[in-house]
DRENVOKE-936161 format. One line per field, with one value per residue (C-alpha): residue number from 1; residue in one letter; y negated, z negated, x negated. Coordinates in nm, 3 decimals, m for minus. Layout:
// residues N
resi NUM	...
resn a	...
north Y	...
up Z	...
east X	...
END
This chain:
// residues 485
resi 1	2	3	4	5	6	7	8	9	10	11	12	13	14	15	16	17	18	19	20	21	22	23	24	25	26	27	28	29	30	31	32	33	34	35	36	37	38	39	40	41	42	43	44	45	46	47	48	49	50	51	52	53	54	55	56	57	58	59	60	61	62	63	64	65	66	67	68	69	70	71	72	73	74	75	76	77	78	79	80	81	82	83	84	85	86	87	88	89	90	91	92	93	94	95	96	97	98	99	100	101	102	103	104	105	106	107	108	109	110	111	112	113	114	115	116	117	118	119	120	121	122	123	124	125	126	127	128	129	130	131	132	133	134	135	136	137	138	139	140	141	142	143	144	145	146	147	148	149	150	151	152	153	154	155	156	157	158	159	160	161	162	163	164	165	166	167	168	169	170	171	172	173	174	175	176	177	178	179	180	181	182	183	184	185	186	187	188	189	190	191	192	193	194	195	196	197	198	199	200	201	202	203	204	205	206	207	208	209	210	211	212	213	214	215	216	217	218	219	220	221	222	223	224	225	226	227	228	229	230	231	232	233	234	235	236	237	238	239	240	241	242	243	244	245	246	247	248	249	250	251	252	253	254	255	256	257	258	259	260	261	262	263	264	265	266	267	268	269	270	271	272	273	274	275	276	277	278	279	280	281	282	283	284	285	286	287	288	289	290	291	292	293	294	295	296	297	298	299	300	301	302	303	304	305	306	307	308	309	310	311	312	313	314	315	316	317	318	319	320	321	322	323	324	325	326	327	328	329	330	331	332	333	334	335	336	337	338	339	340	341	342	343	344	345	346	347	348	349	350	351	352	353	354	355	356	357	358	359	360	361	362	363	364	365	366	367	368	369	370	371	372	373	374	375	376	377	378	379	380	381	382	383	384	385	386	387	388	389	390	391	392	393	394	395	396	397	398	399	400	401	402	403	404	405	406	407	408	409	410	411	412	413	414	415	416	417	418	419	420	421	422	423	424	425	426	427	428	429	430	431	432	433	434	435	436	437	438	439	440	441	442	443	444	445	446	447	448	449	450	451	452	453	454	455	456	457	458	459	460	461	462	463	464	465	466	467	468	469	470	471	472	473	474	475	476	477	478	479	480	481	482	483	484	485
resn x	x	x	x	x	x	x	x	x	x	x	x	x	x	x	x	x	x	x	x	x	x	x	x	x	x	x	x	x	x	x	x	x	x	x	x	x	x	x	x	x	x	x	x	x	x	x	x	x	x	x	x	x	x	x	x	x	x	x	x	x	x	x	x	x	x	x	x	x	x	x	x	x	x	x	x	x	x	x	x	x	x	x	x	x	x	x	x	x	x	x	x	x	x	x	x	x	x	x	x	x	x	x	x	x	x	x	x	x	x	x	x	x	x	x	x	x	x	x	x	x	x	x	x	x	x	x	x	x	x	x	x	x	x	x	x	x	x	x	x	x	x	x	x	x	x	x	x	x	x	x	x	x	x	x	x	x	x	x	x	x	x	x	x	x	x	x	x	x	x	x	x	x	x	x	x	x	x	x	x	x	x	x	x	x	x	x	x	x	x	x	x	x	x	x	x	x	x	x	x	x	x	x	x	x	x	x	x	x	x	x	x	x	x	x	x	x	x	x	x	x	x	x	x	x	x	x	x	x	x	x	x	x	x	x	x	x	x	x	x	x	x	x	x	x	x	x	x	x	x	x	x	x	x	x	x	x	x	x	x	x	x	x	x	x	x	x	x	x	x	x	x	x	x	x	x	x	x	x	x	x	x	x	x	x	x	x	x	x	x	x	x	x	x	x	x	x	x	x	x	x	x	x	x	x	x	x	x	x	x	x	x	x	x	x	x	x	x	x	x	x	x	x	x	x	x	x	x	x	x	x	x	x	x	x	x	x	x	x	x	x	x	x	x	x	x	x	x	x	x	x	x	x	x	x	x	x	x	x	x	x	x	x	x	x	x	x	x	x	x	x	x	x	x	x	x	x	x	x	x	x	x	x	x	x	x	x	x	x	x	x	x	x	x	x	x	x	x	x	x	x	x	x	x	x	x	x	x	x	x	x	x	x	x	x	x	x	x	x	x	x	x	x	x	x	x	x	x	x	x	x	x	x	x	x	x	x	x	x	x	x	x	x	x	x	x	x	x	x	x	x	x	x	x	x	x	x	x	x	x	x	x	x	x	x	x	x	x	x	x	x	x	x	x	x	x	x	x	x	x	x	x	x	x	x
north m14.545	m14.827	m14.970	m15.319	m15.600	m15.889	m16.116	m15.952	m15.740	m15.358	m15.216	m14.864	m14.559	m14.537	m14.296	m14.023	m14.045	m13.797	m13.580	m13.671	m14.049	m13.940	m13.767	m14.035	m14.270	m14.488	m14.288	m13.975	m14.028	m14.155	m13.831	m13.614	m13.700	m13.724	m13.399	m13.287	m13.497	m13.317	m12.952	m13.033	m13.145	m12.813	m12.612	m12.787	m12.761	m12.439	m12.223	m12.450	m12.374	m12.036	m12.018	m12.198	m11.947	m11.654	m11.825	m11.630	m11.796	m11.568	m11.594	m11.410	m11.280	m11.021	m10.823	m10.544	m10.441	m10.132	m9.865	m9.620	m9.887	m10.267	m10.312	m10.633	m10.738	m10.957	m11.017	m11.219	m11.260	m11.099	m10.824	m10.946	m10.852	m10.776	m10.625	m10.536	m10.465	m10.349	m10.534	m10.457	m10.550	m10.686	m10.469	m10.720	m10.667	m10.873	m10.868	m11.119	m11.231	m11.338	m11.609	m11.638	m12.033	m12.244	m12.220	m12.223	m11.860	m11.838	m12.092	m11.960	m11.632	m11.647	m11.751	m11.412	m11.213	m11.128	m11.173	m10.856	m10.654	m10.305	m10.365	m10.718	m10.971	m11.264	m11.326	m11.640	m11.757	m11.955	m12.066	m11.855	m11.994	m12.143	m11.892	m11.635	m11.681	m11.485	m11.327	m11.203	m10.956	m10.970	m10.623	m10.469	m10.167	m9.957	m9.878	m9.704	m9.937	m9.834	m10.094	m10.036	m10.222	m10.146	m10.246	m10.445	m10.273	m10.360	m10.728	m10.690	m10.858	m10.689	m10.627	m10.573	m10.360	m10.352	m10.103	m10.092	m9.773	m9.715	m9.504	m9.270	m9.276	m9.203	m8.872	m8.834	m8.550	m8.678	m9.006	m8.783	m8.579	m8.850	m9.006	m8.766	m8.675	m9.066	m9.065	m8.730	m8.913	m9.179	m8.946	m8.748	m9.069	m9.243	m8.908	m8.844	m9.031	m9.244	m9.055	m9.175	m9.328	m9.025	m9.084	m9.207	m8.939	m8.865	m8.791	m8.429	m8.388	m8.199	m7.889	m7.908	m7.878	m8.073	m8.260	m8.202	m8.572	m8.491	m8.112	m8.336	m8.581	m8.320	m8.099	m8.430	m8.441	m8.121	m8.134	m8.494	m8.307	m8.050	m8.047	m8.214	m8.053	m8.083	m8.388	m8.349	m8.339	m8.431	m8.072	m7.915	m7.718	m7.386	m7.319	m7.579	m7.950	m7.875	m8.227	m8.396	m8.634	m8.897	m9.069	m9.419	m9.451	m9.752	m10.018	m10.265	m10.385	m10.119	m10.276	m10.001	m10.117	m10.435	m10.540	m10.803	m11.002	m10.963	m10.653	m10.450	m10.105	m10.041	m10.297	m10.031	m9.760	m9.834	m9.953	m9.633	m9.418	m9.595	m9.584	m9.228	m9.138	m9.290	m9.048	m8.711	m8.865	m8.869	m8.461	m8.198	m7.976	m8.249	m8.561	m8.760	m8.877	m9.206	m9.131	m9.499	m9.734	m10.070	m10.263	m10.085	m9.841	m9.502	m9.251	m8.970	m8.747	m8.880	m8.853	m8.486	m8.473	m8.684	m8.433	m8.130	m8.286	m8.301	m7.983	m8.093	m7.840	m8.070	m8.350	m8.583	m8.921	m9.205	m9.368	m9.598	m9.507	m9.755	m9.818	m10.000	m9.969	m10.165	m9.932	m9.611	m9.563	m9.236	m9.051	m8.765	m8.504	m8.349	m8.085	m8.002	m7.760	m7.569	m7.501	m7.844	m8.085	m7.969	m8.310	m8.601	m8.806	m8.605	m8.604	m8.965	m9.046	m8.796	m9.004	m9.365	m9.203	m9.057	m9.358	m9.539	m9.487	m9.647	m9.966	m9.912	m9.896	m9.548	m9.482	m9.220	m9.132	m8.986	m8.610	m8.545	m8.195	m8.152	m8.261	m8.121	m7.757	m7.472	m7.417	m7.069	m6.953	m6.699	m6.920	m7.239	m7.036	m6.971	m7.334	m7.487	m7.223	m7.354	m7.706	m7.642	m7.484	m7.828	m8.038	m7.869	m7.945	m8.310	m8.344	m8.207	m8.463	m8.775	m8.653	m8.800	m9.151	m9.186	m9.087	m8.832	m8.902	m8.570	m8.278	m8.066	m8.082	m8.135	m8.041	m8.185	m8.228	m8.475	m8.551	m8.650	m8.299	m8.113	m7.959	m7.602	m7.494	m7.751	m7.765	m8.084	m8.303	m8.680	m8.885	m9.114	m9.332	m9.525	m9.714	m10.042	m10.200	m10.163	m10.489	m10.283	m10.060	m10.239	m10.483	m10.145	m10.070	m10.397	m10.367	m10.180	m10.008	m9.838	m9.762	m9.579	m9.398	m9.291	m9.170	m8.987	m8.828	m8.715	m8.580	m8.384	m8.210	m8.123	m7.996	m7.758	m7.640	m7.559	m7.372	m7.194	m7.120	m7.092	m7.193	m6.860	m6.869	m7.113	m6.919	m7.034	m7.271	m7.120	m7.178	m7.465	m7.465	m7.481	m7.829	m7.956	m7.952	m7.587	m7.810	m7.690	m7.403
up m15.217	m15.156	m14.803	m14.796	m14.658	m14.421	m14.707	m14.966	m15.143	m15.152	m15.023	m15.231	m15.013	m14.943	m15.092	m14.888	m14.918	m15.097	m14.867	m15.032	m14.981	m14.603	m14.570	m14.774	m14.528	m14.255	m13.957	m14.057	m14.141	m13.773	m13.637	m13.831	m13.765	m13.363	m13.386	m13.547	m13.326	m13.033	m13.220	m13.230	m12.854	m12.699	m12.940	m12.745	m12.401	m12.434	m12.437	m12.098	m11.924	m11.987	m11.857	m11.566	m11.508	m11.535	m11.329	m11.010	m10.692	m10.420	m10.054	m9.869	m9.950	m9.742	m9.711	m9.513	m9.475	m9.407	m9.495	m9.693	m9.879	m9.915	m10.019	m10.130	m10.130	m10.332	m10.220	m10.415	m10.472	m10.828	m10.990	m11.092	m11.423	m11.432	m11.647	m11.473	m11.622	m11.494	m11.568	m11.526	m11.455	m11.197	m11.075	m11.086	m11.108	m11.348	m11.244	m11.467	m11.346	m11.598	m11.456	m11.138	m11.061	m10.793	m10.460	m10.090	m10.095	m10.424	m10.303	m9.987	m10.126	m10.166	m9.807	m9.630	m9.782	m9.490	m9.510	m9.377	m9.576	m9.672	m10.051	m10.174	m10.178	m10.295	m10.450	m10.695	m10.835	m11.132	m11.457	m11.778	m12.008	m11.990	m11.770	m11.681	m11.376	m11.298	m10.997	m11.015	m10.744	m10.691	m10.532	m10.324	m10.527	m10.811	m10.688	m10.773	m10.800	m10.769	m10.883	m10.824	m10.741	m10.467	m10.465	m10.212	m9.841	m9.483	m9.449	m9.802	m10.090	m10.438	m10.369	m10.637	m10.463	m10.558	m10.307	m10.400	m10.276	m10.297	m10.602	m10.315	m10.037	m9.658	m9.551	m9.220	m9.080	m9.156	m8.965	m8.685	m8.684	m8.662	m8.415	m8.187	m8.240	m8.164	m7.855	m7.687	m7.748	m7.503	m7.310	m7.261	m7.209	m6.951	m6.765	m6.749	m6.452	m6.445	m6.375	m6.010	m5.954	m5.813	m5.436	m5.263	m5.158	m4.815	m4.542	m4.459	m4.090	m3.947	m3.871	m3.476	m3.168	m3.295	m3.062	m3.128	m3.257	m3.500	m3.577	m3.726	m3.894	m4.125	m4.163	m4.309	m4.568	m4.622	m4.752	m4.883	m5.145	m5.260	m5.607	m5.603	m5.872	m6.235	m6.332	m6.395	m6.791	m6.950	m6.920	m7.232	m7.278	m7.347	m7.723	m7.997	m7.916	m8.001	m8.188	m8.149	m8.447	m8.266	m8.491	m8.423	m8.592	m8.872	m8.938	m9.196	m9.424	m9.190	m8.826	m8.686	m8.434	m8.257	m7.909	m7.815	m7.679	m8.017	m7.934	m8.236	m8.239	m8.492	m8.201	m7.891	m8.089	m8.156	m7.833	m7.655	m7.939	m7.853	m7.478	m7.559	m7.745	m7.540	m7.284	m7.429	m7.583	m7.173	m7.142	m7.187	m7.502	m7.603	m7.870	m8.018	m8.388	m8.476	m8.758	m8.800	m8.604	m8.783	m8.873	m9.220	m9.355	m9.430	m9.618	m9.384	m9.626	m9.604	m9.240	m9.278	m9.518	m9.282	m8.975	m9.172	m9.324	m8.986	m8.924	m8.633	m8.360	m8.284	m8.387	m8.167	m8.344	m8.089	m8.133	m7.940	m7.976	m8.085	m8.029	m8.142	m7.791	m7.508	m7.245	m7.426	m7.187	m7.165	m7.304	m7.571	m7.769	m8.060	m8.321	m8.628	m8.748	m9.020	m8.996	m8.932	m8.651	m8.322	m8.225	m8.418	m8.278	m8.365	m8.719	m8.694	m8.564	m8.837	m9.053	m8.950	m8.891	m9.242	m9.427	m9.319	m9.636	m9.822	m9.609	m9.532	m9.946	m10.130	m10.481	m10.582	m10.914	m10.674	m10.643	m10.280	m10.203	m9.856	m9.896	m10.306	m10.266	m10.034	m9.743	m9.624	m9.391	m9.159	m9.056	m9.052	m8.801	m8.571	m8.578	m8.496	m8.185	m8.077	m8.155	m7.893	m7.651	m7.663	m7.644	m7.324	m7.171	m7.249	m7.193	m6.860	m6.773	m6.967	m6.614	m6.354	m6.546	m6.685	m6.725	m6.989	m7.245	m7.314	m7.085	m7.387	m7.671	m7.979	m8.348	m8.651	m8.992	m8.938	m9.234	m9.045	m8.860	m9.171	m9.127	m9.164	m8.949	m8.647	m8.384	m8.412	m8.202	m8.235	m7.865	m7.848	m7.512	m7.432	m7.573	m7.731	m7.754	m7.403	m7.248	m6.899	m7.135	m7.333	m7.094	m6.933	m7.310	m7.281	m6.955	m6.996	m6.694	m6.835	m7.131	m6.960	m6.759	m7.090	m7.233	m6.904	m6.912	m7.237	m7.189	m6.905	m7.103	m7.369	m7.137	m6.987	m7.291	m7.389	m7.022	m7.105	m7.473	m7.508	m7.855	m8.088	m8.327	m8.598	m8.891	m9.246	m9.360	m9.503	m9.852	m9.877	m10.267	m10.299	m10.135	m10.326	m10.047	m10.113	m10.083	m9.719	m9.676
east m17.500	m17.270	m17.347	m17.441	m17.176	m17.287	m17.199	m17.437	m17.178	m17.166	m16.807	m16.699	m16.560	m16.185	m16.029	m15.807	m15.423	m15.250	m14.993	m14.699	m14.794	m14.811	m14.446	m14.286	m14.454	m14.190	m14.375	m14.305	m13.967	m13.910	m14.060	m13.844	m13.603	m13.663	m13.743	m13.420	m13.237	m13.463	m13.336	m12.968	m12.961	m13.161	m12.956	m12.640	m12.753	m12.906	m12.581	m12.440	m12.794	m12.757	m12.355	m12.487	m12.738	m12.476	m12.248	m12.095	m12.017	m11.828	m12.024	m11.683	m11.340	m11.169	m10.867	m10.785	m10.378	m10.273	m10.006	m10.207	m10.347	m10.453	m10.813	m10.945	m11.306	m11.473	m11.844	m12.112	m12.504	m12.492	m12.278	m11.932	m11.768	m11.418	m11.114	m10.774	m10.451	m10.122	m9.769	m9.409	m9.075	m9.210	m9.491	m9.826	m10.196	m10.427	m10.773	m10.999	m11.356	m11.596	m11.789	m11.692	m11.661	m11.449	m11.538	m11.332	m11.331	m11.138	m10.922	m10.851	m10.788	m10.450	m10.402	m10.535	m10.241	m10.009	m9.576	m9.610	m9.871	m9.702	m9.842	m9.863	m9.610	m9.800	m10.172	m10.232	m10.531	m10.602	m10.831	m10.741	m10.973	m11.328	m11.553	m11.221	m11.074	m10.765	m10.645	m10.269	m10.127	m9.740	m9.687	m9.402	m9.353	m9.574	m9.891	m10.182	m10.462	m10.868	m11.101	m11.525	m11.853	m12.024	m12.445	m12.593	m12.592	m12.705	m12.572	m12.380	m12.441	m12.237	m11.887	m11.626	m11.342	m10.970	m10.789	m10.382	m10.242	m9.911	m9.746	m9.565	m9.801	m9.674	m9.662	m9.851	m9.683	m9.305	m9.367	m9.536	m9.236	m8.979	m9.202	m9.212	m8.789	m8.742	m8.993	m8.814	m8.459	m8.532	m8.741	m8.445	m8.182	m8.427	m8.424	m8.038	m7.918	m7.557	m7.285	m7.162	m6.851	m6.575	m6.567	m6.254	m6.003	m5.984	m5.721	m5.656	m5.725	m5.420	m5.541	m5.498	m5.766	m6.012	m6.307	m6.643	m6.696	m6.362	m6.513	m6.860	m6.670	m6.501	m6.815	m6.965	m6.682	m6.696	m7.057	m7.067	m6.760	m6.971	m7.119	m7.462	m7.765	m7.793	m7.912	m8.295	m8.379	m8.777	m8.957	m9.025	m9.391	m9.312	m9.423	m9.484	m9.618	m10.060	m10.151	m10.471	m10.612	m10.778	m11.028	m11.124	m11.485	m11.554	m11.280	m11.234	m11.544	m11.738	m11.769	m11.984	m12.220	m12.297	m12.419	m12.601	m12.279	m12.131	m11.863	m11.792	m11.811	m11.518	m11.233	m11.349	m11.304	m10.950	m10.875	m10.985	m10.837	m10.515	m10.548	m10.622	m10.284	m10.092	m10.206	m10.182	m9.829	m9.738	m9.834	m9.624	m9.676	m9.894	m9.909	m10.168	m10.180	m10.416	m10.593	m10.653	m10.421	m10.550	m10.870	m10.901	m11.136	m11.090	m11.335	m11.474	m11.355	m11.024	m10.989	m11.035	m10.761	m10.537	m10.585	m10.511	m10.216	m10.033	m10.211	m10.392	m10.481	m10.807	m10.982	m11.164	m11.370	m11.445	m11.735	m12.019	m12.330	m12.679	m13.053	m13.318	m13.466	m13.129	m13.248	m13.091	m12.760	m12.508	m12.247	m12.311	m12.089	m12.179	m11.992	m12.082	m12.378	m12.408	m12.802	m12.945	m12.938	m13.039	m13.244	m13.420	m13.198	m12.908	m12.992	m13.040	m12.709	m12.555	m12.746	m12.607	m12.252	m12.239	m12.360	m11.990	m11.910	m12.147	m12.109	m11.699	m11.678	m11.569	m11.495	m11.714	m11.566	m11.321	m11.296	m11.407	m11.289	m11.463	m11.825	m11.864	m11.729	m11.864	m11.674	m11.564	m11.848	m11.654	m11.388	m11.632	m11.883	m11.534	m11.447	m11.771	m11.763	m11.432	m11.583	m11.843	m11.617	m11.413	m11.699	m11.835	m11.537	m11.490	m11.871	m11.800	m11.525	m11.764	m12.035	m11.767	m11.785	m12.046	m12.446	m12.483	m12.744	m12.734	m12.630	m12.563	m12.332	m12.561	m12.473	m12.567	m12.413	m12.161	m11.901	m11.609	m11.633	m11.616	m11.263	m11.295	m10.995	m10.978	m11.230	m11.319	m11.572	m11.722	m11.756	m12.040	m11.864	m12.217	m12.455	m12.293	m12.684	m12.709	m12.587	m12.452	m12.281	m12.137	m12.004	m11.803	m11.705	m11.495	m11.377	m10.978	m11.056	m11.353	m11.168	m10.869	m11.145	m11.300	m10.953	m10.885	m11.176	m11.145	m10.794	m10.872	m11.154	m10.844	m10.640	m10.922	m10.996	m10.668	m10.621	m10.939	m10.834	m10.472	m10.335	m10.211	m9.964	m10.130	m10.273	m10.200	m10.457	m10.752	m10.812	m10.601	m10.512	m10.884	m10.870	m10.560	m10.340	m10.137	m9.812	m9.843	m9.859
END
């Protein structure tokens, strides 16, 4: 029933609105179209939120120079994207990043390109439309250019690599050859004396009674005009100059290991490997060959290749050995096994030696003839023999510097001892996370100690084992090198 007002009169029930009288109403007009407003704006900031979010900023760029090749890293905190492309007339590279935004490292990229890299000329940087920015490479001369991402490793973040090798790439053993021609030249002009001026003429003494003091004064001339000795010329070593490959361990985007006063494993490498060629360059019959003579990386595998190229006679890799615990301390050789380490810690140094190329950067779509294909056993059982021979030796000489961590030579399967015709052997100098040791491993007098010591091990091996007439290499077409024999 109808409810009764305060006035006496009965009020009726309202009815409900019908829906249409709702929409059509001013408030919901106002909403609508807020919300379509609302719809149109997310739908425009949507797409820039999620370009922001893909967005890549570069934490580092590096570049390494070197002969065999220029690399060029690019490192960031997410994967890069990337096309490249290859121009003529002149020869350029194109490499497009998708998006990759502005920072101090793209900017200062083009700035870390060297007058005198052997590769690139110039390096320019710029935006080639909204999220592509373009980096162009001027290069000396046609090259062969590798491009690959690396994934995120020890203090890494993701790398995209561009390494620019050359289109004719330097032949080891030619510039070793006209090395050593150019060396003996000025060996040989240093060691030929002037010619001396012709001495005056003299009076003939009338040939009367001479006094004694007359009788010496022409036995004096007498033997003052006889002819004096051949001038003395640089002794040759009987039979062929041996060559050693002297590897300095790590370089480039692979520093090796690090003490606790900051010294880098991959600088006293090189320093002793250079200390250490000069030597042997200053021994007869001998000559040393750097395998790396630069702060650049090189692929294990591609060290091999280098040494057997100038058909090395041995193969010696300089390295400094690391901890976790500062006391460790000593010098250690080790050659190669073919049935498993013959320590923990040798298979743990194999291990952390090995892995330089995951951290130094290699292609891996690259055919790697050393490491893929089975070597031949016979003559790899005789080299690892001759290895140990040669290690003894230097291991021996490493005792009158130095405390040896290890009084034998040890064996494990290291990569960059895979050679299967050279005796080859890695040096571990001392303990770079010891803070005694490696304060000696910066001192230059330790160093030419250490390259001494190693020479004189060579040079006792070599007395004990007297080179032969060099064999052809063994199986070389299997290893893409047949161009040598």
């Amino acid at each position: 029933m109808p409810e009764q007002t305060a006035h006496g009169h009965r009020a009726a029930s309202a009815a409900p609105r019908p829906l249409n009288a709702l929409f059509a109403s001013p408030l919901w007009g106002a909403c609508a179209r807020f919300g379509l407003l609302a719809a149109l704006l997310a739908a425009c900031l949507i797409p820039s939120l999620s370009a922001l979010a893909q967005e890549t900023r570069l934490i580092a760029a590096r570049v390494w120079p070197a002969a065999e090749y220029t690399r060029i890293t690019l490192e960031s905190a997410t994967p890069i994207k990337y096309t490249l492309m290859t121009v003529k007339n002149p020869e350029r590279l194109v490499l497009d990043l998708e998006g990759v935004t502005g920072s101090p490292e793209v900017e200062g990229l083009a700035t870390k390109i060297m007058r005198d890299d052997p590769n690139i000329q110039s390096l320019r940087v710029g935006r080639f439309k909204p999220g592509v920015l373009r980096v162009v490479l001027d290069l000396k001369g046609e090259a062969q250019p590798q491009v690959f991402s690396l994934p995120p490793v020890g203090d890494y973040g993701y790398r995209l690599v561009v390494d620019v090798y050359p289109l004719t790439p330097p032949d080891p053993l030619m510039a070793l050859v006209a090395k050593s021609e150019r060396e003996q030249e000025a060996a040989l002009k240093s060691a030929t004396p002037e010619p001396e001026p012709a001495p005056a003429p003299v009076a003939t003494v009338p040939n009367l009674v001479l006094k004694p003091h007359d009788e010496a004064v022409r036995e004096a001339l007498a033997q003052r005009d006889k002819p004096g000795p051949a001038p003395k010329r640089a002794r040759a070593a009987p039979g062929r100059t041996l060559t050693v490959a002297i590897d300095a361990g790590h370089g480039g985007e692979d520093p090796g290991a690090k003490g606790r006063s900051g010294t880098v494993e991959k600088n006293v490498t090189l320093a002793i490997a250079r200390r250490l060629k000069a030597k042997l360059d200053r021994e007869p019959g001998l000559r040393g060959m750097l395998i790396r003579d630069g702060d650049y990386f090189i692929p294990l595998q591609s060290r091999v290749e280098k040494a057997r190229r100038v058909q090395a006679d041995l193969f010696v890799s300089i390295h400094a050995d690391a901890f976790i615990e500062p006391r460790a301390r000593g010098s250690s050789v080790f050659a190669l096994s073919d049935r498993g380490a013959t320590s923990v810690a040798a298979r743990w140094l194999a291990k952390r030696e090995n892995d330089a190329d995951l951290i130094g950067g290699v292609n891996i779509d690259v055919a790697d003839y050393y490491l893929k294909k089975t070597l031949l056993d016979l003559q790899q059982t005789a080299t690892i023999n001759d290895s140990l021979r040669l290690g003894r030796s230097v291991l021996s000489e490493l005792g009158e510097i130095n405390t040896l961590h290890k009084a034998e030579v040890e064996q494990a399967g290291f990569a960059v001892l895979k050679a299967p015709d050279i005796p080859s052997i890695l040096v571990e100098t001392a303990f770079i996370t010891n803070p005694e040791e490696e304060a000696r491993l910066r001192s230059p007098a330790y160093q030419e100690k250490m390259a001494d010591a190693v020479v004189a091990g060579i040079k006792r091996y070599f007395a004990r084992n007297p080179p032969v007439t060099r064999p052809p290499r063994v199986a070389a077409a299997r290893f893409g090198d047949s161009h040598r024999d």
